[in-house]
N, C-alpha and C positions, 0 to 999 in steps of 0.2 A: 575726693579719694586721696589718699594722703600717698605718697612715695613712700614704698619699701626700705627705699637705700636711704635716703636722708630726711625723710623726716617731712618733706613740706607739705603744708596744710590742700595744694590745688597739682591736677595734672591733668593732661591735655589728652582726650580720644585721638589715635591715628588711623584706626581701623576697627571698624565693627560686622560681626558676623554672628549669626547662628550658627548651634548643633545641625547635624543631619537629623534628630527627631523635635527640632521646633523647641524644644523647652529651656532651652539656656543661650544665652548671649554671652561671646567671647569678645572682651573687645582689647586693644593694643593699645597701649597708654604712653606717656613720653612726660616726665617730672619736667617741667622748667629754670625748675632751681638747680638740676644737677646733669640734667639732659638723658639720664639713663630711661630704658625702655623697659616694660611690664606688661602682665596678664590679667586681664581679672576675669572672672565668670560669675554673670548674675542667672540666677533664677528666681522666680515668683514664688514665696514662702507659701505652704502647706501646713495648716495645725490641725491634728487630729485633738479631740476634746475627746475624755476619758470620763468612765462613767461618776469617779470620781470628783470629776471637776478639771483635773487639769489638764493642760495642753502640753504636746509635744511636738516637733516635727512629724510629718508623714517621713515613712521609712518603706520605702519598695524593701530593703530586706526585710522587716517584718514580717511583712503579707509574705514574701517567700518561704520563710520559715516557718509559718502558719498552713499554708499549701502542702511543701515539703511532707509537714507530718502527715497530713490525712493522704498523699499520695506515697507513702511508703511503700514499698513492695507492688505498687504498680506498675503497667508498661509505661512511664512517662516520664521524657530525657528532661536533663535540666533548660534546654534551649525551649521546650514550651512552659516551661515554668517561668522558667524568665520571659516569655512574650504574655503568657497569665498575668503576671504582675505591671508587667507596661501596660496591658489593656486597663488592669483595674486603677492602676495611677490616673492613664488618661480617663475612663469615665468618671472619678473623683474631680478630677481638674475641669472638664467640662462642663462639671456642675455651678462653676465660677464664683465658689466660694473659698474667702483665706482660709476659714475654719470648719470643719465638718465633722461631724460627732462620730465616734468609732465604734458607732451599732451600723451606720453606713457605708464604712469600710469592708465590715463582714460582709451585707449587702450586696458591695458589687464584684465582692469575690464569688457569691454563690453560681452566679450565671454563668460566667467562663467556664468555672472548675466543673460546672457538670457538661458544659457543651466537651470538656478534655475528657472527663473520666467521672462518671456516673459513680460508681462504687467508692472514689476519691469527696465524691461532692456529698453522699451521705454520713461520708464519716465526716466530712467537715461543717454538715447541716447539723450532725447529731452533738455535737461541740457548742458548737455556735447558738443552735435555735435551742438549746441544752433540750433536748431529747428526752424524759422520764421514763417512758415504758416502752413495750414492744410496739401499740398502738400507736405513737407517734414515727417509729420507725414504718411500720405497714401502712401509715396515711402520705410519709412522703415518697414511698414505693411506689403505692397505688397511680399517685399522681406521674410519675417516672411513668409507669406505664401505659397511663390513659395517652400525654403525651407522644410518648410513643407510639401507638394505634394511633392518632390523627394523625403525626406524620407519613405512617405506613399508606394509610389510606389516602393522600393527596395524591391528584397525577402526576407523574412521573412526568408527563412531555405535555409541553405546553402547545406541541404543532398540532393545526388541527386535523382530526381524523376524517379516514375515506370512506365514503359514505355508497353504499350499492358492492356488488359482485367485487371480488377482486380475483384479479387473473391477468395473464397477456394481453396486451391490446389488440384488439383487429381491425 
């Protein structure tokens, strides 16, 4: 790591820590050549590969400005748009790939954004999965809905139930 201030080619770690979300290391540095002290912060590179071919960094604002739009005029503050986008950084990064191709990006935006907002998720399915007619809107409905009804239909309490009369004891 070369020294900010002069130039020298080595510099000495004094102190190393993590972010509070695990993804970057800060560490306190000390040039020899000049004795002055520094910051650096490392993180672990992300390349989105583009249908095109090329790469780019992963960009959390991206995915937010891609969410953003399909949640326009819905109830949803920017504080869970911004934990939308940390969920889908972190399941991209848990995948423990440098590079991942940006049809898998859209991917793992789908799941969050419909667990936020249903009506956000098929405007951003109908973008994304490019949508043609009314039939693909009412097949990803359909399925919203069938979803829907299983969940409806699971029990609610997992205690188990009293079996015979129920009344006061005697």
């Amino acid at each position: 790591m070369h020294c900010p201030f002069c130039r020298h080619t080595d510099s000495r770690v004094m102190d190393s820590r993590t972010t509070d979300d695990g993804a970057t290391i800060r560490r306190r540095r000390q040039c020899p050549e000049c004795g002055r002290r520094f910051t650096t912060v490392e993180t672990a590179s992300l390349s989105v590969v583009k249908r095109s071919g090329a790469t780019e960094p992963f960009s959390r604002d991206k995915v937010l400005v891609g969410v953003r739009k399909a949640c326009q005029g819905r109830p949803v503050t920017e504080d869970q748009l911004a934990i939308l986008a940390q969920r889908v950084e972190e399941s991209i990064r848990s995948a423990g790939s440098a590079e991942i191709d940006a049809h898998e990006v859209g991917l793992a935006v789908l799941e969050p954004l419909r667990e936020l907002d249903e009506v956000a998720y098929l405007r951003f399915a109908s973008v994304y999965q490019a949508f043609d007619s009314l039939e693909d809107f009412e097949a990803a409905i359909t399925l919203l809905r069938a979803e829907q009804d299983a969940t409806a239909q699971e029990p609610r309490s997992t205690e188990p139930q009293a079996t015979g009369p129920v009344g006061p004891p005697q």
